[in-house]
Structure formats: C-alpha cells, structure tokens
C-alpha positions in Angstrom: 1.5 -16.1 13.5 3.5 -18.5 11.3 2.0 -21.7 13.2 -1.4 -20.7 11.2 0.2 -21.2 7.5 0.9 -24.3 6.0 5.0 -24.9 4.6 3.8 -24.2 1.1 1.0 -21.7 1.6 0.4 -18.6 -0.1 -0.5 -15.0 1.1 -1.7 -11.9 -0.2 -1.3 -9.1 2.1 -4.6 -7.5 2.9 -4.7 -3.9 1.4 -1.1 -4.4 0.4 -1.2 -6.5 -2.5 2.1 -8.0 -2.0 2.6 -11.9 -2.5 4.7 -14.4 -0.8 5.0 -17.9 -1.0 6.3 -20.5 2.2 7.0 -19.6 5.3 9.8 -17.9 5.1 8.5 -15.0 2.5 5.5 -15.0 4.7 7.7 -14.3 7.9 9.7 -11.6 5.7 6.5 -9.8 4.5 5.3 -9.8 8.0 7.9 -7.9 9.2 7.9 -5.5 7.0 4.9 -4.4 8.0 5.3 -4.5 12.0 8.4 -2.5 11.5 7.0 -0.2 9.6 5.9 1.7 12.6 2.1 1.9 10.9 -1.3 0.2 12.8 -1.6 -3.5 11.3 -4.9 -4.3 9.7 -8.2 -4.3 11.7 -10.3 -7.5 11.7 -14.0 -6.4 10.4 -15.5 -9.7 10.3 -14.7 -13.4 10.1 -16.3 -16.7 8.7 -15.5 -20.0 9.0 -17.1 -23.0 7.6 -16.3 -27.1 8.3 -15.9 -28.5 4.6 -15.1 -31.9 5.8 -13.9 -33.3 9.6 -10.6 -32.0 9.2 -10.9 -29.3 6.9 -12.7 -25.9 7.6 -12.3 -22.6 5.3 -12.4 -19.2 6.8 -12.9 -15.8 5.0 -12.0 -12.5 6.7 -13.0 -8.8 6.1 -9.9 -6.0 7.3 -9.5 -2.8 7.1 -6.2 -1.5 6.8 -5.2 2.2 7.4 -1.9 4.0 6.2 0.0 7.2 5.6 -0.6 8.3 2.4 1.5 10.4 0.4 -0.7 13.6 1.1 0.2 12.4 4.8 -3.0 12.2 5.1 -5.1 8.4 6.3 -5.7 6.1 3.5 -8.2 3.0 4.2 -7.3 0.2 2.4 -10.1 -2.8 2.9 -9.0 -6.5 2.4 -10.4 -10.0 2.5 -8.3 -12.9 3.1 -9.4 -16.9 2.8 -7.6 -19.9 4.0 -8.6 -24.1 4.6 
C-alpha cells in the first residue's frame, strides 16, 4: 500500500479523520487500523482523470463501517483524492 504515496504525501483516513504526513506516519496509521480487528473501508466508487502525460488525479468514495459505542454498526462514508 505504501508504493502508492509519495515520500512527503499526506493522508486523511477515510471516516477516521486522522492525519499523517510521510510514509512512515502513513504506515503507522495503517496499522492501526488493520490491527484493530474491524472491516477496512469499502471502495464505493472511483475516478480518475489524466491532467497532464504524467500526472492523473483520482477521487474515491468509501464507506467505512465500525463498532460504535452502543456496539451497535456505525457507517462512516469517506472520499479520498490523490495526483
């Protein structure tokens, strides 16, 4: 999953709201979440777009369901972009 970020990108975790910045707080936050035992987010839909010949921009939809407190599901939805 790492190959797909630059050194210096930046990510905010879909439904999560948490930020991380490089590689290495992007492989922390990633983790996180496959550790914690909870479904990873669901790809809805995905858009991608050539803005010149060696750079394309893509925007995805997820859907991201968790425990909540009330142990019952919580749907979270998400949208992510990177070039």
């Amino acid at each position: 999953m790492l190959a797909l970020y630059e050194d210096q990108a930046t990510v905010i975790w879909p439904g999560l709201g948490e930020v991380a910045h490089g590689k290495v707080e992007i492989e922390k936050l990633a983790a996180t979440l496959c550790k914690s035992g909870q479904p990873g987010p669901k790809l809805k839909s995905q858009n991608s777009k050539q803005l010149a010949p060696d750079y394309i921009i893509n925007v995805g939809m997820w859907d991201l369901t968790a425990t909540g407190p009330d142990g019952k599901p919580v749907t979270s939805k998400g949208m992510n972009t990177g070039g």
